[in-house]
N, CA, C and O atoms as a Maestro MAE file, in Angstrom:
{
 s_m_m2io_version
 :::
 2.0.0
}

f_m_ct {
 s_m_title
 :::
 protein
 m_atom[240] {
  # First column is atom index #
  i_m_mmod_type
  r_m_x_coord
  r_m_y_coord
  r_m_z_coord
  i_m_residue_number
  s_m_chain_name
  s_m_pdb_residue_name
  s_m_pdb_atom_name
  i_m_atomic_number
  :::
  1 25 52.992 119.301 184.400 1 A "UNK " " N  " 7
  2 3 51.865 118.864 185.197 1 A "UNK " " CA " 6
  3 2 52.251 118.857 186.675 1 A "UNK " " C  " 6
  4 15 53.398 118.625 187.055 1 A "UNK " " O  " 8
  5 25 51.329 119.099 187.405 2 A "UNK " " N  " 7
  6 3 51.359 119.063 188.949 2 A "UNK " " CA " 6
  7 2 51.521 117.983 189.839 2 A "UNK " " C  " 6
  8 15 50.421 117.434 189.903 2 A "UNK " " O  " 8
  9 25 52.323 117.405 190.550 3 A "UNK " " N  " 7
  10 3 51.923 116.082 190.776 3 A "UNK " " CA " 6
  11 2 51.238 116.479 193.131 3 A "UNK " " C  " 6
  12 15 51.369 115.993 194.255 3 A "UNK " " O  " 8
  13 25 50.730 117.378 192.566 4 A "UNK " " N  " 7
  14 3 50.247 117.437 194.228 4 A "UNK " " CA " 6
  15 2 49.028 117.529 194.041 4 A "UNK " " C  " 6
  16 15 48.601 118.550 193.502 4 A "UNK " " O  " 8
  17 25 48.165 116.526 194.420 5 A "UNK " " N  " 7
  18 3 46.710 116.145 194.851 5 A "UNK " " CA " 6
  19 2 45.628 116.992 194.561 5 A "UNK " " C  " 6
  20 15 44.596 116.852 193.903 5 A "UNK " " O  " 8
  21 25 46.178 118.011 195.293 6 A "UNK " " N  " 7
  22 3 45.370 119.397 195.559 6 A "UNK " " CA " 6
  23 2 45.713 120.410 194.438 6 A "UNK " " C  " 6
  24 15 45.282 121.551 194.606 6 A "UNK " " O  " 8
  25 25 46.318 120.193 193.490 7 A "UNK " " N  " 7
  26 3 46.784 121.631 192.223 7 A "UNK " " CA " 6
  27 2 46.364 120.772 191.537 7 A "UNK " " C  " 6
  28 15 46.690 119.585 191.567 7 A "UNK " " O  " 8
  29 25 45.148 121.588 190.448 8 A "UNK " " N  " 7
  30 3 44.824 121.172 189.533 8 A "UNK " " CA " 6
  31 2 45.826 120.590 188.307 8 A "UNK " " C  " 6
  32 15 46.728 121.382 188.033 8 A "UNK " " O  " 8
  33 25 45.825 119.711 187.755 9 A "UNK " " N  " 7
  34 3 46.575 119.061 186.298 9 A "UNK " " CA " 6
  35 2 46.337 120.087 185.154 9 A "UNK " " C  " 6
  36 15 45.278 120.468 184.654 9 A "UNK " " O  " 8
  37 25 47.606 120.420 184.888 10 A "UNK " " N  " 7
  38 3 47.472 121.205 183.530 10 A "UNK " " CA " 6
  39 2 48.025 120.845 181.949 10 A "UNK " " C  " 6
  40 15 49.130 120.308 181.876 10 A "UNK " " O  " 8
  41 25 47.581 121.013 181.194 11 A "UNK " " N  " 7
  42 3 48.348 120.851 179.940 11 A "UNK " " CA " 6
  43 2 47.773 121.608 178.870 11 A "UNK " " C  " 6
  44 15 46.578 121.865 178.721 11 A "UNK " " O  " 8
  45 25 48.791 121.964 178.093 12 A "UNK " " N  " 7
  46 3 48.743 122.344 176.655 12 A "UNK " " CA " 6
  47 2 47.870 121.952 175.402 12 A "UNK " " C  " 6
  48 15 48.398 120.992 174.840 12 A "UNK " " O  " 8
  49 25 46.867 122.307 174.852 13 A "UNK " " N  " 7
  50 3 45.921 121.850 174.099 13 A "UNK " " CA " 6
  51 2 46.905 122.013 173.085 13 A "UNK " " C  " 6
  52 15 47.745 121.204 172.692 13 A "UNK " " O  " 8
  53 25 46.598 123.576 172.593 14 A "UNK " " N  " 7
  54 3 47.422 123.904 171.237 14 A "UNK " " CA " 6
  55 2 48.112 125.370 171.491 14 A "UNK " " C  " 6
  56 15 47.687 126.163 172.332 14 A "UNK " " O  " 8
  57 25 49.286 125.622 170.604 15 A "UNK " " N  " 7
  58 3 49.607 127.113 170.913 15 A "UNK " " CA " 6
  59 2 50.797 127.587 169.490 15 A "UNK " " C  " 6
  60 15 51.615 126.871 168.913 15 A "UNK " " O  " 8
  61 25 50.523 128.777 169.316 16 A "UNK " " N  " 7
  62 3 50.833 129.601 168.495 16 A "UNK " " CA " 6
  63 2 51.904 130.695 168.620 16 A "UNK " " C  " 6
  64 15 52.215 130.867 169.799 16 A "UNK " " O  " 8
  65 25 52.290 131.161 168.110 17 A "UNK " " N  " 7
  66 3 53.280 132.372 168.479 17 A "UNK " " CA " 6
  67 2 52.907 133.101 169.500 17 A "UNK " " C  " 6
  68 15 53.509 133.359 170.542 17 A "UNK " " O  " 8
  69 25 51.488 133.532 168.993 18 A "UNK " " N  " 7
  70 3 50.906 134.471 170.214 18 A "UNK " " CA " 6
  71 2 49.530 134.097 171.088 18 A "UNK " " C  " 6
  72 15 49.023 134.670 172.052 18 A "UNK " " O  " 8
  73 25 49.119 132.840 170.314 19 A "UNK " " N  " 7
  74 3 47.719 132.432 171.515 19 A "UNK " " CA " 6
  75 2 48.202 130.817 172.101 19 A "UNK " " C  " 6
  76 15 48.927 130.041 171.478 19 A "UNK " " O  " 8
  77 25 47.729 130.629 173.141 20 A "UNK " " N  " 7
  78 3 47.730 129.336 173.793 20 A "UNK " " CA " 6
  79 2 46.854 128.960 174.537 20 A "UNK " " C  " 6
  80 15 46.471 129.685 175.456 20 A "UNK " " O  " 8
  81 25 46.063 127.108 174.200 21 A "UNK " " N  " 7
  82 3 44.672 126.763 174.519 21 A "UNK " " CA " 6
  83 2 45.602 126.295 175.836 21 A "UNK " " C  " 6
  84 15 46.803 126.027 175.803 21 A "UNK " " O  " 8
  85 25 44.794 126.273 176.899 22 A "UNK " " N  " 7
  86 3 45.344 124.367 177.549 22 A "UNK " " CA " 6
  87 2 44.051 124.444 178.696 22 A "UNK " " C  " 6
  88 15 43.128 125.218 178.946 22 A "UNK " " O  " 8
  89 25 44.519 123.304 179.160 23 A "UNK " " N  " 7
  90 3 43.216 122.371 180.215 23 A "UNK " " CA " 6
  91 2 42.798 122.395 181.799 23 A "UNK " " C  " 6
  92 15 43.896 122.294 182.346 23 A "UNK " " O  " 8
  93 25 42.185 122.445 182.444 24 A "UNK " " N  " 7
  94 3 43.177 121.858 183.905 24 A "UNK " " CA " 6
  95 2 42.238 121.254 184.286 24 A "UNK " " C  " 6
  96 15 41.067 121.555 184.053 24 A "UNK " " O  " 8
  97 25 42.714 120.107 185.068 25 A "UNK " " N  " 7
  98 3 41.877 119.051 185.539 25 A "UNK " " CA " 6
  99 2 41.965 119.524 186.727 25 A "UNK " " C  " 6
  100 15 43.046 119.478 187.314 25 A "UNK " " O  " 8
  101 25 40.972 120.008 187.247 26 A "UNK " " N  " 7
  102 3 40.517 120.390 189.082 26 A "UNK " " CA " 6
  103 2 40.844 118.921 190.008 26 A "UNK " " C  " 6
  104 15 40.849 117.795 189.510 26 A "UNK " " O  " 8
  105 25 41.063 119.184 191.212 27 A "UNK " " N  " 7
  106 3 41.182 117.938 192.053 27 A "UNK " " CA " 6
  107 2 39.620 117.349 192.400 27 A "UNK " " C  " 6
  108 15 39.517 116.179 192.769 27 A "UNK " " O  " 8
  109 25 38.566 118.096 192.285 28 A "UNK " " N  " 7
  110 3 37.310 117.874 192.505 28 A "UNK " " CA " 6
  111 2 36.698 117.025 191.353 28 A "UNK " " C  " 6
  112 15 35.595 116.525 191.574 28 A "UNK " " O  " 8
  113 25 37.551 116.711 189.621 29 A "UNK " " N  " 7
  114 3 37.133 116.304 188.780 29 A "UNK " " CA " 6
  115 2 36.641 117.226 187.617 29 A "UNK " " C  " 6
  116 15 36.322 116.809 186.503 29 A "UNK " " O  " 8
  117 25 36.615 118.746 188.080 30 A "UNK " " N  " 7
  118 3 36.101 119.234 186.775 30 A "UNK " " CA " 6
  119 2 37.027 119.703 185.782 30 A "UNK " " C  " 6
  120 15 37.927 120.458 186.151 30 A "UNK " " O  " 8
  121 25 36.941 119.378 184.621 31 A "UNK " " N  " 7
  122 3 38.050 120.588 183.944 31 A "UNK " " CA " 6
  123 2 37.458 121.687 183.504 31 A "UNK " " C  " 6
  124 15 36.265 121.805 183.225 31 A "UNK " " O  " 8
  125 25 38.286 122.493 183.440 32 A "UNK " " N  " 7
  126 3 38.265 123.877 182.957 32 A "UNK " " CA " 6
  127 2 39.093 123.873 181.596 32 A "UNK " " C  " 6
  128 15 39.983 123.042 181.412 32 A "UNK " " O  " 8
  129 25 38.656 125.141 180.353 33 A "UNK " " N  " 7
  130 3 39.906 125.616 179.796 33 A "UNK " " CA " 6
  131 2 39.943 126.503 179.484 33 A "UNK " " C  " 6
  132 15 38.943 127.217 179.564 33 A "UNK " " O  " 8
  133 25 41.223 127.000 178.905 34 A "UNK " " N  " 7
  134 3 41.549 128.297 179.158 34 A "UNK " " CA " 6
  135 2 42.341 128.784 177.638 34 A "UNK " " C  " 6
  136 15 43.341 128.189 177.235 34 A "UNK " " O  " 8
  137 25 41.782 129.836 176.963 35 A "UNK " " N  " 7
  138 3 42.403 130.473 176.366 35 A "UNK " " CA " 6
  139 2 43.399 132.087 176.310 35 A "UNK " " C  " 6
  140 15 42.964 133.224 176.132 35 A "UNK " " O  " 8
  141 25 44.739 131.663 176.518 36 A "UNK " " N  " 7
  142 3 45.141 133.148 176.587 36 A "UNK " " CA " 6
  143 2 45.507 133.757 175.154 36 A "UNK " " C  " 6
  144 15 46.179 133.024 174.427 36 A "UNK " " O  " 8
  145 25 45.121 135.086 174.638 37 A "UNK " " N  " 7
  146 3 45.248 135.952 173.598 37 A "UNK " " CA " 6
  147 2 46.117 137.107 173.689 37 A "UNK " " C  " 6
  148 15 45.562 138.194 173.851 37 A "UNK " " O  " 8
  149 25 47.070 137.078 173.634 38 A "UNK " " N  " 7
  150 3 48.089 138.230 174.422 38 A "UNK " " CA " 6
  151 2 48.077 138.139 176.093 38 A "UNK " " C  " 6
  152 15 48.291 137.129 176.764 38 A "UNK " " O  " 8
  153 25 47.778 139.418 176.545 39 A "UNK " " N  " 7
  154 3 47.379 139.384 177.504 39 A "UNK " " CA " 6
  155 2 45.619 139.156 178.338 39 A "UNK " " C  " 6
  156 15 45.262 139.521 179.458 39 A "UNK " " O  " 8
  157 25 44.925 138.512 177.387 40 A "UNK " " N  " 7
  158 3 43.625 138.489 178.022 40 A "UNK " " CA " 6
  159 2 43.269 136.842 178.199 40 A "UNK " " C  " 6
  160 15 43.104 136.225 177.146 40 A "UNK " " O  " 8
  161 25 43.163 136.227 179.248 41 A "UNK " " N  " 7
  162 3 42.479 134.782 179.582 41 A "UNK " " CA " 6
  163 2 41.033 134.745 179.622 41 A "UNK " " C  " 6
  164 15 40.308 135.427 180.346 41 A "UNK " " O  " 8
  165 25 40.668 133.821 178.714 42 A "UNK " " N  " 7
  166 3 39.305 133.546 178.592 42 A "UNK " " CA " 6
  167 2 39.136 132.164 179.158 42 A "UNK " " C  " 6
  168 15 39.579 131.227 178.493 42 A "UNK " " O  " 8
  169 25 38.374 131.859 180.644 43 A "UNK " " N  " 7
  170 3 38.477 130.881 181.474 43 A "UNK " " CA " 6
  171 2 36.549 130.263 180.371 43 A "UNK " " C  " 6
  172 15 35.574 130.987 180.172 43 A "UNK " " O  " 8
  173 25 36.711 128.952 179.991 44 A "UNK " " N  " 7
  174 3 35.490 128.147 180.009 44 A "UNK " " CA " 6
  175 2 35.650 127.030 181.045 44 A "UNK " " C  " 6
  176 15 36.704 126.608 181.521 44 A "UNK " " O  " 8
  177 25 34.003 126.512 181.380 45 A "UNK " " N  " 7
  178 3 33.593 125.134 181.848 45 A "UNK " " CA " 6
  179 2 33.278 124.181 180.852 45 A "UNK " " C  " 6
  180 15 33.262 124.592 179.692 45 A "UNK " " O  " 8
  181 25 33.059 123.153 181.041 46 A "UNK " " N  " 7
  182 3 32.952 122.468 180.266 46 A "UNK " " CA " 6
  183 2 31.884 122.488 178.793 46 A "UNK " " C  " 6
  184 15 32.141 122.547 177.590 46 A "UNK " " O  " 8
  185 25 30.897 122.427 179.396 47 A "UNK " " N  " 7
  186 3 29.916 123.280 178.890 47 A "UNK " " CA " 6
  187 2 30.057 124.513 177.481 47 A "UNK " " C  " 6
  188 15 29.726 124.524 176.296 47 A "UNK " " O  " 8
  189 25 30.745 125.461 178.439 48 A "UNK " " N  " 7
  190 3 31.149 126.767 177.583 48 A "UNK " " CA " 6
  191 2 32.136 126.144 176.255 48 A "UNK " " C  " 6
  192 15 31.849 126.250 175.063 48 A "UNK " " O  " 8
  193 25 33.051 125.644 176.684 49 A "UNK " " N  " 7
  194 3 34.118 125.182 175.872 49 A "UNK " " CA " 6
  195 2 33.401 124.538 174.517 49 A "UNK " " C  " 6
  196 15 33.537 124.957 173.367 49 A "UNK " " O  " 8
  197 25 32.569 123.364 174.975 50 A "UNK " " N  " 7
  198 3 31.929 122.849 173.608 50 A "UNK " " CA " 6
  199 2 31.194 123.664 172.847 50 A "UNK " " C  " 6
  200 15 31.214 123.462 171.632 50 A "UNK " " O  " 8
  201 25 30.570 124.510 173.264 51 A "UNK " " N  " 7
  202 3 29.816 125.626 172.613 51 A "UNK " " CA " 6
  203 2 30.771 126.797 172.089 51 A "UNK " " C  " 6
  204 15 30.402 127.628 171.259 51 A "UNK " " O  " 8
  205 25 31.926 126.766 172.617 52 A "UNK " " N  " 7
  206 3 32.752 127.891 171.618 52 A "UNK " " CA " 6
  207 2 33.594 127.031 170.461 52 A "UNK " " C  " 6
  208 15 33.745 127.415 169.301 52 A "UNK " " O  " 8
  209 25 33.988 126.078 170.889 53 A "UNK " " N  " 7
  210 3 34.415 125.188 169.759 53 A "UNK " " CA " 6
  211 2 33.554 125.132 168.588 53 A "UNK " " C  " 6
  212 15 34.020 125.354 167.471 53 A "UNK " " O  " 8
  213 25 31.828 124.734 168.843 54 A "UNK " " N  " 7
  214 3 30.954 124.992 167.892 54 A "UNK " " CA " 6
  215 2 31.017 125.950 166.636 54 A "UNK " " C  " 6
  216 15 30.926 125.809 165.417 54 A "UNK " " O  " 8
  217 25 31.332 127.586 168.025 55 A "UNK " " N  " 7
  218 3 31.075 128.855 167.069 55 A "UNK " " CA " 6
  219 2 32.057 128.808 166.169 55 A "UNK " " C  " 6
  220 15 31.877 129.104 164.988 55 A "UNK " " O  " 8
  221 25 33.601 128.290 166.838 56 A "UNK " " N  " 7
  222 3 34.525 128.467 166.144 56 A "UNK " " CA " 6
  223 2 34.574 127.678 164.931 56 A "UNK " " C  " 6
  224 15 35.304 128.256 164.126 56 A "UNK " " O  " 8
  225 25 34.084 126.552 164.441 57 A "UNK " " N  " 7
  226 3 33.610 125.566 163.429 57 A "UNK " " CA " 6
  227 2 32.884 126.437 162.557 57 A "UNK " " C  " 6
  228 15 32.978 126.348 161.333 57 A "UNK " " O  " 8
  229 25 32.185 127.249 163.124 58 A "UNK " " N  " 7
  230 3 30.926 128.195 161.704 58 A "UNK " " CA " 6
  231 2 31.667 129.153 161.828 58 A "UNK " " C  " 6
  232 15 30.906 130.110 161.976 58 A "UNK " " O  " 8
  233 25 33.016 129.617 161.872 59 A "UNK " " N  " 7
  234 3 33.583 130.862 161.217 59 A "UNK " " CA " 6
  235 2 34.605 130.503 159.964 59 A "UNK " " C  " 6
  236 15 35.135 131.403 159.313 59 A "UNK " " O  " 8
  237 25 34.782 129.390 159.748 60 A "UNK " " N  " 7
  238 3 35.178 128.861 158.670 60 A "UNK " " CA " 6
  239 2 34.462 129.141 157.428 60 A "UNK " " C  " 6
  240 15 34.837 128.632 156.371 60 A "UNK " " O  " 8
  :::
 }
 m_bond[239] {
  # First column is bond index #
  i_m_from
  i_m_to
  i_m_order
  :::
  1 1 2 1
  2 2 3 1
  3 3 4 2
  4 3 5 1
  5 5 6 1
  6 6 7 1
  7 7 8 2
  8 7 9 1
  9 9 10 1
  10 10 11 1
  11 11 12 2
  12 11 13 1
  13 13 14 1
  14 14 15 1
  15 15 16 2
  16 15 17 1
  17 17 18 1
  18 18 19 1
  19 19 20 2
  20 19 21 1
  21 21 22 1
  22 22 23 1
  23 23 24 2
  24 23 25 1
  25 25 26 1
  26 26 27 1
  27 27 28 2
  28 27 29 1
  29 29 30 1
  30 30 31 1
  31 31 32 2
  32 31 33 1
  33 33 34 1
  34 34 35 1
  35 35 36 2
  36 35 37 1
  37 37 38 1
  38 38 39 1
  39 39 40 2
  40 39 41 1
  41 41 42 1
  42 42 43 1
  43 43 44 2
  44 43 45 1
  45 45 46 1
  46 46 47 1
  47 47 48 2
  48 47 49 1
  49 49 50 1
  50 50 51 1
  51 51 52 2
  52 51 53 1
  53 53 54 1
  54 54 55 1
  55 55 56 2
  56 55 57 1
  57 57 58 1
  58 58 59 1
  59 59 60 2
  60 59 61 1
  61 61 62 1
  62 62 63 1
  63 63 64 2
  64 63 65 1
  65 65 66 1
  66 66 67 1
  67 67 68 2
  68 67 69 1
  69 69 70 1
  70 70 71 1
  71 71 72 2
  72 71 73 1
  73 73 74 1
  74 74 75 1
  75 75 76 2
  76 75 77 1
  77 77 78 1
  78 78 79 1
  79 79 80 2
  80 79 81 1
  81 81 82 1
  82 82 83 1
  83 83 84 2
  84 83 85 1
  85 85 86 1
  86 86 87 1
  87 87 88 2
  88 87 89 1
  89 89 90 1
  90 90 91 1
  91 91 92 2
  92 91 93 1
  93 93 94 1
  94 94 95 1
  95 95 96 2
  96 95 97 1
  97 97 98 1
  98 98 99 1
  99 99 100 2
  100 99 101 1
  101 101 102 1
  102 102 103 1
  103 103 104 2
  104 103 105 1
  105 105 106 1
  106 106 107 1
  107 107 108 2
  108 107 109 1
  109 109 110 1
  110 110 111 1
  111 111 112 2
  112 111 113 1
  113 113 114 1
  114 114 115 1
  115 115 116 2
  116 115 117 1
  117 117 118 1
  118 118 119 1
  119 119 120 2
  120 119 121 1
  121 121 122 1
  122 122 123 1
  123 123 124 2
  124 123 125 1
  125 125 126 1
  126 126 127 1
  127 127 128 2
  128 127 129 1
  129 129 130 1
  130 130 131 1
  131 131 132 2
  132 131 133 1
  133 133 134 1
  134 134 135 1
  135 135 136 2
  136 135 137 1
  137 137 138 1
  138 138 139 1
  139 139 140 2
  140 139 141 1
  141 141 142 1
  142 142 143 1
  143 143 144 2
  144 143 145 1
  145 145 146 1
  146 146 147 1
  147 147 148 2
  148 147 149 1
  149 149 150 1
  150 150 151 1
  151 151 152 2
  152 151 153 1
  153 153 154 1
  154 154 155 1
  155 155 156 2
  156 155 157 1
  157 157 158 1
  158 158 159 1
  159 159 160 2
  160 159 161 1
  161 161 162 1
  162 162 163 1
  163 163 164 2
  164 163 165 1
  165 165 166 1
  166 166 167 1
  167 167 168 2
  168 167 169 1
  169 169 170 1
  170 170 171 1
  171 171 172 2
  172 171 173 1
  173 173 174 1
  174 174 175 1
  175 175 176 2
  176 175 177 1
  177 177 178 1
  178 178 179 1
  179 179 180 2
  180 179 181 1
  181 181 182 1
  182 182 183 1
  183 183 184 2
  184 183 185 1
  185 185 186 1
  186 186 187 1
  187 187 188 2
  188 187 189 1
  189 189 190 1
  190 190 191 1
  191 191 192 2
  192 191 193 1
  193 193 194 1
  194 194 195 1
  195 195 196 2
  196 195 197 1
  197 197 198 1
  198 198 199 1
  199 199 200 2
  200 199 201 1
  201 201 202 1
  202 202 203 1
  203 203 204 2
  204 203 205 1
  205 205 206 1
  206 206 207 1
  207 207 208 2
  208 207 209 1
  209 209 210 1
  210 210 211 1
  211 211 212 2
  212 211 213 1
  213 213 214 1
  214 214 215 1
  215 215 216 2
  216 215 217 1
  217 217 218 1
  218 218 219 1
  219 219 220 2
  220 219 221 1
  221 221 222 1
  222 222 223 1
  223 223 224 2
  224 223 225 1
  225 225 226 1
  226 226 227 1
  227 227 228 2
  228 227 229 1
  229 229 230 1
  230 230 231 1
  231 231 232 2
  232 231 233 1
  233 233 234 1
  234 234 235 1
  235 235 236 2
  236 235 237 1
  237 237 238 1
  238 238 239 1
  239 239 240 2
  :::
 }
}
């Protein structure tokens, strides 16, 4: 984690051999998160995030 004011806070949700979730808390208050899949980052807002969590629940 960052401890300077201005760099967003980051951490580790969950991670795998080859994918990793994690968070970042903006200095403005918003978080973001972020999934990387190899090489591709898939940035959500808050918003987005709960709604892919959703989809990901009905692929079970």
């Amino acid at each position: 984690m960052s401890n300077n004011s201005n760099e967003p806070r980051t951490g580790t949700i969950a991670e795998t051999e080859n994918f990793l979730a994690w968070k970042a808390e903006e200095p403005d208050g918003e978080i973001t998160y972020h999934i990387e899949l190899n090489n591709v980052t898939v940035h959500f807002f808050q918003e987005e995030w709960v709604e892919f969590l959703q989809l990901v629940k009905e692929l079970k």
